[in-house]
C-alpha positions as CSV (number, residue, x, y, z in Angstrom):
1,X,161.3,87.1,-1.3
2,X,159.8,87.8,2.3
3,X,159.6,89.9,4.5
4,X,159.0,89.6,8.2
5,X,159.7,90.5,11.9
6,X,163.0,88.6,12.7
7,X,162.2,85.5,13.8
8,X,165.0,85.4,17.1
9,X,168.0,87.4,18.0
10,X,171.2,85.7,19.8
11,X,174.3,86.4,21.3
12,X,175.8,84.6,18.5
13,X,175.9,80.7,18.5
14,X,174.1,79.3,16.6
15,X,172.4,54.4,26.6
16,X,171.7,55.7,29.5
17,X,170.3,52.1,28.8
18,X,169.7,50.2,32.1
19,X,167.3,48.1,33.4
20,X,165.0,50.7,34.6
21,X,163.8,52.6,31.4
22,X,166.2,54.0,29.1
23,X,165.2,57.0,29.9
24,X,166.4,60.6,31.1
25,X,165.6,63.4,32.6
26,X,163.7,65.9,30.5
27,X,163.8,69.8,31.1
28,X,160.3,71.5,30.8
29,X,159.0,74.5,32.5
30,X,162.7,75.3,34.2
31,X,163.5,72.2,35.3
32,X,160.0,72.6,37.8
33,X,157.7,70.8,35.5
34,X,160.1,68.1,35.4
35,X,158.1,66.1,38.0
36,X,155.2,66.8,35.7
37,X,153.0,69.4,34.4
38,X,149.9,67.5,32.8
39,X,149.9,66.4,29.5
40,X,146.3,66.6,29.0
41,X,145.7,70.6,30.2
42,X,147.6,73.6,28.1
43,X,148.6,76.2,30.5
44,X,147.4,79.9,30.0
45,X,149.2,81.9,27.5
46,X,150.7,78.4,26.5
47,X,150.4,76.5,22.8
48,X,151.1,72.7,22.0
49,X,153.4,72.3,19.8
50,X,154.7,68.2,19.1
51,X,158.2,66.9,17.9
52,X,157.9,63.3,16.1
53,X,160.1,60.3,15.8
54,X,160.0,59.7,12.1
55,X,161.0,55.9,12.7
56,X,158.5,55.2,14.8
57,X,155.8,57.4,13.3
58,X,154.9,58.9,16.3
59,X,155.0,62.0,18.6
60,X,157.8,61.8,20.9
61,X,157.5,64.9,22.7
62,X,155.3,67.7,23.4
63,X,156.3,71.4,23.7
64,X,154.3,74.2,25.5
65,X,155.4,77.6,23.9
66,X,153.6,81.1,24.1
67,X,150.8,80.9,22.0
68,X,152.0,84.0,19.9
69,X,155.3,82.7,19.9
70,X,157.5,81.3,16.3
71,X,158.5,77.1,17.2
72,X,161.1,75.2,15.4
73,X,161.9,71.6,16.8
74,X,163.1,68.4,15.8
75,X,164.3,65.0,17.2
76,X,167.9,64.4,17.1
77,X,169.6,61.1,17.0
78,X,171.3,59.6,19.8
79,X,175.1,59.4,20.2
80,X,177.4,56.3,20.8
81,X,177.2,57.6,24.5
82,X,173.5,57.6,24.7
83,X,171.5,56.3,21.4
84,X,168.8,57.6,23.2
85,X,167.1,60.3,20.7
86,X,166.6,63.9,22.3
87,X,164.4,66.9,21.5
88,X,166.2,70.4,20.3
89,X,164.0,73.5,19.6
90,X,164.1,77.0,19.7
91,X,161.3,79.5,20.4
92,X,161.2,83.1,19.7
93,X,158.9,85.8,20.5
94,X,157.0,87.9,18.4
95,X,159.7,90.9,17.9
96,X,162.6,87.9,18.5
97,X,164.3,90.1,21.4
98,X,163.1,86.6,23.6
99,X,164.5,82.9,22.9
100,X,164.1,80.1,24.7
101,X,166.6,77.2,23.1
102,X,166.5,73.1,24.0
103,X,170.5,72.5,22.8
104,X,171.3,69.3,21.3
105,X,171.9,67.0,24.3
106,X,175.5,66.7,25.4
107,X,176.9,63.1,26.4
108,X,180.1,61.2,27.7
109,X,181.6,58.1,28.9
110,X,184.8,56.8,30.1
111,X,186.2,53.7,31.6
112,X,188.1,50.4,30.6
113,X,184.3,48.5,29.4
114,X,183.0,48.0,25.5
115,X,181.7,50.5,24.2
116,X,183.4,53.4,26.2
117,X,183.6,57.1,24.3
118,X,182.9,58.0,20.4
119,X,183.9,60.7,17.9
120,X,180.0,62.2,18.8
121,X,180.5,62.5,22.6
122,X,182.3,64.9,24.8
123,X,186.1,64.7,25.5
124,X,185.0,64.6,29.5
125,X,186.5,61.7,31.9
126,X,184.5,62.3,34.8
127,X,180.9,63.4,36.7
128,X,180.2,66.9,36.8
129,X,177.7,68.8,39.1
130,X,174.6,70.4,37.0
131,X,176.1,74.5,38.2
132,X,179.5,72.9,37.0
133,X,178.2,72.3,33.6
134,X,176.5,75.0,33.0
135,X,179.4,76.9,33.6
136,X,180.9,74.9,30.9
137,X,178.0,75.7,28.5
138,X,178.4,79.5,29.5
139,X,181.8,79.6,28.0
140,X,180.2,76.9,24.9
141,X,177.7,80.4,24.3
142,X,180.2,82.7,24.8
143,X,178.3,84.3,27.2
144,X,179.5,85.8,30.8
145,X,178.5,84.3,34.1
146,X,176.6,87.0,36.2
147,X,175.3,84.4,39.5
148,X,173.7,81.3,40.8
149,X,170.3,81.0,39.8
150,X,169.2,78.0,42.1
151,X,165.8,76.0,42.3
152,X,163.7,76.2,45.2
153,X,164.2,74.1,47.8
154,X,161.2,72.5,47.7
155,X,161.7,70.8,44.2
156,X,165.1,70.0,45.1
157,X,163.9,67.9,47.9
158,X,161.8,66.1,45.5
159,X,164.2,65.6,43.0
160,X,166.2,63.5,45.1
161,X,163.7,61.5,46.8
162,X,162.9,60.7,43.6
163,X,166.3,60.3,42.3
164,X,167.0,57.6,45.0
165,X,163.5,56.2,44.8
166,X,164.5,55.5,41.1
167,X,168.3,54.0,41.3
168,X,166.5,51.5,44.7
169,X,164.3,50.3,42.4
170,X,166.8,50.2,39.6
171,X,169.8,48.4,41.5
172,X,166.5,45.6,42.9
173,X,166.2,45.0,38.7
174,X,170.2,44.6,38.6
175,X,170.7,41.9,41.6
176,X,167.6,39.9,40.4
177,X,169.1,39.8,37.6
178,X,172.5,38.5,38.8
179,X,174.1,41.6,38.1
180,X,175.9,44.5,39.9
181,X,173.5,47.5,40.4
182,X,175.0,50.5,38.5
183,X,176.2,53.7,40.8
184,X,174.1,56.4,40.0
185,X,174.1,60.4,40.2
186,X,171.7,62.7,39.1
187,X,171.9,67.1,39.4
188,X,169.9,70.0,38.2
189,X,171.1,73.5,38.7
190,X,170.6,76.8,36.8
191,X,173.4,80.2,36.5
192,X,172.4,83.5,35.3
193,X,174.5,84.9,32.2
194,X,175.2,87.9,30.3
195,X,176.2,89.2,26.9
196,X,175.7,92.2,24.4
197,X,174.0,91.6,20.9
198,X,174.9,94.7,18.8
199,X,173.2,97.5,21.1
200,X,171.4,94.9,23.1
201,X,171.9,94.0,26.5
202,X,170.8,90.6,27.1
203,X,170.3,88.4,29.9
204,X,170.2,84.4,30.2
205,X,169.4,81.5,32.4
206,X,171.1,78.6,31.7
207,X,169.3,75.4,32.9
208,X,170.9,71.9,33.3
209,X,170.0,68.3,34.1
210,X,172.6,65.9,34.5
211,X,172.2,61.9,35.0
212,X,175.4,59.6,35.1
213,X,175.6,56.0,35.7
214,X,178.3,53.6,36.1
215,X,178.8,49.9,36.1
216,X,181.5,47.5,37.3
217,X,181.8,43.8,36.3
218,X,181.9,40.7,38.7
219,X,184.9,38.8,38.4
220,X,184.8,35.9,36.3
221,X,188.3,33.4,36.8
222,X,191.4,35.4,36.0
223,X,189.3,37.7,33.2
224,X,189.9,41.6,34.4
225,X,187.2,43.7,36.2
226,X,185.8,46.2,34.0
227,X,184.1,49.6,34.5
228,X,182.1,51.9,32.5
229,X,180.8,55.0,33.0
230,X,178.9,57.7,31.2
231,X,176.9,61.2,31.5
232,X,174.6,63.1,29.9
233,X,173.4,66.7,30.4
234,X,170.0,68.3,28.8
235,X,170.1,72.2,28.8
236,X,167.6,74.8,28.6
237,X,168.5,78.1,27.7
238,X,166.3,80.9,27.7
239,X,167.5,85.0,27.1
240,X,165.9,88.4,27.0
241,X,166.8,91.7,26.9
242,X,168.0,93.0,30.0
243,X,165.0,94.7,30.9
244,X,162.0,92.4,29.8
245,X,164.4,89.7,31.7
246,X,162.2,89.0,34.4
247,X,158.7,89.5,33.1
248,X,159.5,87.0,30.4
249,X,161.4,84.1,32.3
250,X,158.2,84.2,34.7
251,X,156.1,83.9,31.5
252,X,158.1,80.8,30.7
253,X,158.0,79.0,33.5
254,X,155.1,76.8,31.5
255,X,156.5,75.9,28.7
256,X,159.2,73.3,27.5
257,X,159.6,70.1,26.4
258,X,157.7,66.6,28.0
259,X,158.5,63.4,26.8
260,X,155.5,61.2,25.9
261,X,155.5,57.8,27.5
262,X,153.9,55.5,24.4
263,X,156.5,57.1,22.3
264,X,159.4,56.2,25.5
265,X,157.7,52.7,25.8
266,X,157.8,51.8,22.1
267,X,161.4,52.9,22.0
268,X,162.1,50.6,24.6
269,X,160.1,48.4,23.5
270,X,162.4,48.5,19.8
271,X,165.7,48.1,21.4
272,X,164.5,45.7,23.5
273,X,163.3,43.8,20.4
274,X,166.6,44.6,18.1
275,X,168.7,43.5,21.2
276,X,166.8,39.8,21.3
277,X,167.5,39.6,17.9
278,X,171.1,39.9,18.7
279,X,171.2,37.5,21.5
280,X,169.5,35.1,19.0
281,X,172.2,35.6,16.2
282,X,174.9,35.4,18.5
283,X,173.6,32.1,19.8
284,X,172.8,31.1,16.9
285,X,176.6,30.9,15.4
286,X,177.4,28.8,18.7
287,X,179.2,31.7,20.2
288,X,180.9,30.1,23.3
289,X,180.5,32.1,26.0
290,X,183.6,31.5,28.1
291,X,183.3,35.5,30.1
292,X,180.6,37.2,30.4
293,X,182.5,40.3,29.7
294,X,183.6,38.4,25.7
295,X,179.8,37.9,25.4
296,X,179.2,41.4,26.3
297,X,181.4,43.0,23.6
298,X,179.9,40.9,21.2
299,X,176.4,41.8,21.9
300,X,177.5,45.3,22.3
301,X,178.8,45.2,18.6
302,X,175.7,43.8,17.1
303,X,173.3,46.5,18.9
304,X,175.5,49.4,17.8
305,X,175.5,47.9,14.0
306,X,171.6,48.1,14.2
307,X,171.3,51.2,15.9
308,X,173.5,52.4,13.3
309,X,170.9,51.2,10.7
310,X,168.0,53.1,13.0
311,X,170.2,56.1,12.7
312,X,170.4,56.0,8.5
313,X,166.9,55.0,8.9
314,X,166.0,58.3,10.8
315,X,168.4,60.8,9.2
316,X,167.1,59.9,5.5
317,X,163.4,60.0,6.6
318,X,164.6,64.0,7.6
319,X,166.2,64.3,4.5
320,X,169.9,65.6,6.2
321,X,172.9,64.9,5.8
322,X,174.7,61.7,7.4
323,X,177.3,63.5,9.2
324,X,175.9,67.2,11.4
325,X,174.9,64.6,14.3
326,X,178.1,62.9,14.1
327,X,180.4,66.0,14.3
328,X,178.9,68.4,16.0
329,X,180.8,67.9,19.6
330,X,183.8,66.5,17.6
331,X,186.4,69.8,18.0
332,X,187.6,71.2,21.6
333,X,185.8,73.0,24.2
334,X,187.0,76.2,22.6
335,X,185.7,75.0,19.4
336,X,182.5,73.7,20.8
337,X,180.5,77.1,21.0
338,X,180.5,77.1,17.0
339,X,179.5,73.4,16.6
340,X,176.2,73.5,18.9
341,X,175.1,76.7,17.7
342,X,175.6,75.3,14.3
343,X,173.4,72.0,15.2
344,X,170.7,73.9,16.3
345,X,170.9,76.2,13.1
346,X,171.3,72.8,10.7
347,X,168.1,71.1,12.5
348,X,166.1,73.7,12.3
349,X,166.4,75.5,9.2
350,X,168.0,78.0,10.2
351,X,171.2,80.5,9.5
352,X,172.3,83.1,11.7
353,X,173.6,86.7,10.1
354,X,175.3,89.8,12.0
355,X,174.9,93.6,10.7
356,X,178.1,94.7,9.8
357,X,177.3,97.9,10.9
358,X,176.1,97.0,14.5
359,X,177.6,94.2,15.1
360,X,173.5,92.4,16.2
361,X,173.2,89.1,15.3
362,X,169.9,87.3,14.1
363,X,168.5,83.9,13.5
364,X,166.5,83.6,10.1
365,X,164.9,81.0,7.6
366,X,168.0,79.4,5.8
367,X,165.7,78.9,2.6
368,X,167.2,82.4,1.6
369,X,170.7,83.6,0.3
370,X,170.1,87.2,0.9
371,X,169.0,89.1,4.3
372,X,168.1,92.3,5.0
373,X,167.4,94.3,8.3
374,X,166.0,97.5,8.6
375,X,167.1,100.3,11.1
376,X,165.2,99.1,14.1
377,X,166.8,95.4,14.0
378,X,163.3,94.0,14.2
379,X,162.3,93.5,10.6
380,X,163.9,91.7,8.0
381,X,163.4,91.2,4.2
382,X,165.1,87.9,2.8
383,X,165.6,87.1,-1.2
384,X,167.5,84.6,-3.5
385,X,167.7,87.5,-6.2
386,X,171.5,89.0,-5.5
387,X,170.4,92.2,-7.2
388,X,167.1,92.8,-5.1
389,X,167.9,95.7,-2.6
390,X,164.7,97.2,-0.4
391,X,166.3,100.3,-0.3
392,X,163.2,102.8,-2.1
393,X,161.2,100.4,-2.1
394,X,160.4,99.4,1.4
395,X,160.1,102.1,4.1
396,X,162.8,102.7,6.4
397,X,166.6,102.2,5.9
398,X,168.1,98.8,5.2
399,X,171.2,97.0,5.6
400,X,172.1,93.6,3.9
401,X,173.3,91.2,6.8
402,X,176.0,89.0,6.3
403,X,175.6,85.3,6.7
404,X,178.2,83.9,9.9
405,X,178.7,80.6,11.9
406,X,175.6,80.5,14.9
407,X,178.0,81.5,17.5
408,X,178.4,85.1,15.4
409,X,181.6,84.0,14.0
410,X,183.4,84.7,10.5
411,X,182.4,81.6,8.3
């Protein structure tokens, strides 16, 4: 058994590969740390937590979080989309009335090319704007949008100097190459949101970084043009009660998720090396390449068959399941609020229950069948014995939770 303050309360939910870096953008600190905060100092009040690639043995990211504050995190796989692997991660304050949440990162492609959509990406045909999405994600939380929340000028401006510094330098890598540069669009934005947990008011910001790309073909003799596009969006998500709103998304403004640059070089570095091997293979056979676009395919094929072997690779080193990552955006927007919730529960051993009596919702360890939560909806007992009841025995009056989907639905 255990007992213990409740570790977060809810409202109830739970490549981009071109010749530049493979990379994307990475929400830390509320989007304003995303030029940078420095890896080597810990803000005040902040913690270092880490999140590691179990294929490459290696920290992959590092986290700043409260230092009082509970951490869960892990490294989720890519998606046919964008194999590139993303943090997720919640972390909860002391009396769990605070949450800030890294959601499994949401991707999607369209277009005539190889490669184009997958059963793991979202059933979107076009570019969105970063308020646009998180719009999308407020309805995804079932949560109620209240207002714009938007970034300071001054980091905007940066952002898209940067932004176009990147995709110049990116489309010089495409022409020497022989190849046509890749259109490229990148957003961040932020909304304020709303929702009641039991007797709780709450308040949310949901933060959003969006990077899309798309590529067209040169024509090659009477062998069709082809284009493909695709997008992906990180979000942050961080909610209070009403009250402590304020006070604590100023606290937060530290903390969040970095991505460590010798763990984003040996990635590279691996699907670099995995791609060669392709190349090699396909040669090798004495592939004739009459189109570029017929070579293409093919080389498309053998990189997704070993990513697919990286992906068995990293979900058996966790332990899990071979089919959470695979399904979770795999229903329809109104289905999609009970899938990511469910992610973030499934990665980091977590279940979600609701009082029956006042309707509050809470996230707890899943290494329990039984949950109970005391008058105040702050402390909660957990067993496996299905007899054990804390009623007499523990102070206060208690209330046995029942166990629902991490959107605060009926199972």
């Amino acid at each position: 058994m255990r007992v213990a303050t409740i570790g977060s309360i809810t409202p109830g939910r739970g490549l981009i590969m071109s010749l530049r870096n493979a990379t994307t953008v990475v929400l830390a600190a509320g989007m304003l740390a995303a030029t940078g905060w420095g890896q080597a100092t810990v803000p005040a009040g902040m913690r270092r937590e880490t999140i590691s690639d179990p294929v490459l043995n290696m920290t992959a990211f590092d986290v700043m979080v409260p230092t009082k504050w509970h951490f869960a995190g892990r490294l989720m796989q890519g998606t046919t989309c964008t194999p590139v692997p993303s943090p997720v991660f919640r972390a909860t304050s002391p009396d769990g009335l605070t949450v800030l949440e890294r959601l499994p990162r949401m991707d999607w492609s369209w277009g005539n090319g190889p490669g184009v959509g997958g059963k793991d990406c979202l059933d979107l045909k076009r570019e969105m704007s970063a308020k646009e999405f998180a719009k999308y994600v407020a309805v995804m939380l079932k949560t109620e949008y209240v207002a714009d929340d938007p970034l300071p000028a001054e980091f905007m401006t940066k952002m898209k100097k940067a932004s176009a510094d990147s995709a110049a330098a990116n489309a010089a890598r495409y022409r020497a190459a022989g190849m046509n540069p890749p259109t490229e669009f990148s957003d961040v934005d932020r909304i304020l949101v709303k929702f009641n947990n039991g007797s709780f008011m709450m308040k949310g910001q949901i933060a959003v970084s969006i990077y899309c790309s798309g590529n067209r073909s040169k024509q090659i003799g009477n062998m069709p043009v082809t284009e493909s596009h695709s997008c992906n969006a990180d979000v942050r998500f961080v909610h209070a009660q009403e009250t402590q709103y304020a006070a604590m998304v100023k606290m937060l403004e530290p903390a969040g998720a970095m991505k460590r640059q010798d763990w984003n070089q040996a990635w590279i570095d691996e699907n670099n090396r995995q791609t060669a091997q392709n190349i090699q293979a396909i040669r090798a056979r004495g592939a004739q390449y009459q189109a570029q676009s017929a070579a293409s395919h093919e080389q498309f094929m053998q990189s997704q068959a070993a990513r697919q072997r990286t992906h068995e690779a990293f979900m058996a080193s966790m332990q899990r399941g071979t089919d959470m990552s695979m399904n979770r955006t795999q229903q329809a927007m109104n289905a999609r609020s009970t899938a990511a919730s469910n992610v973030v529960d499934y990665a980091l051993d977590q279940q979600t229950v609701r009082d029956p009596s006042s309707g509050q919702v809470n996230k707890v360890s899943s290494a329990y069948s039984y949950t109970w939560v005391d008058s105040t909806g702050k402390t909660g007992y957990q067993t496996n014995d299905p007899n054990a009841n804390p009623n007499g025995y523990l102070q206060g009056n208690w209330t046995r939770q029942q166990v629902v989907n991490g959107d605060g639905t009926q199972k």
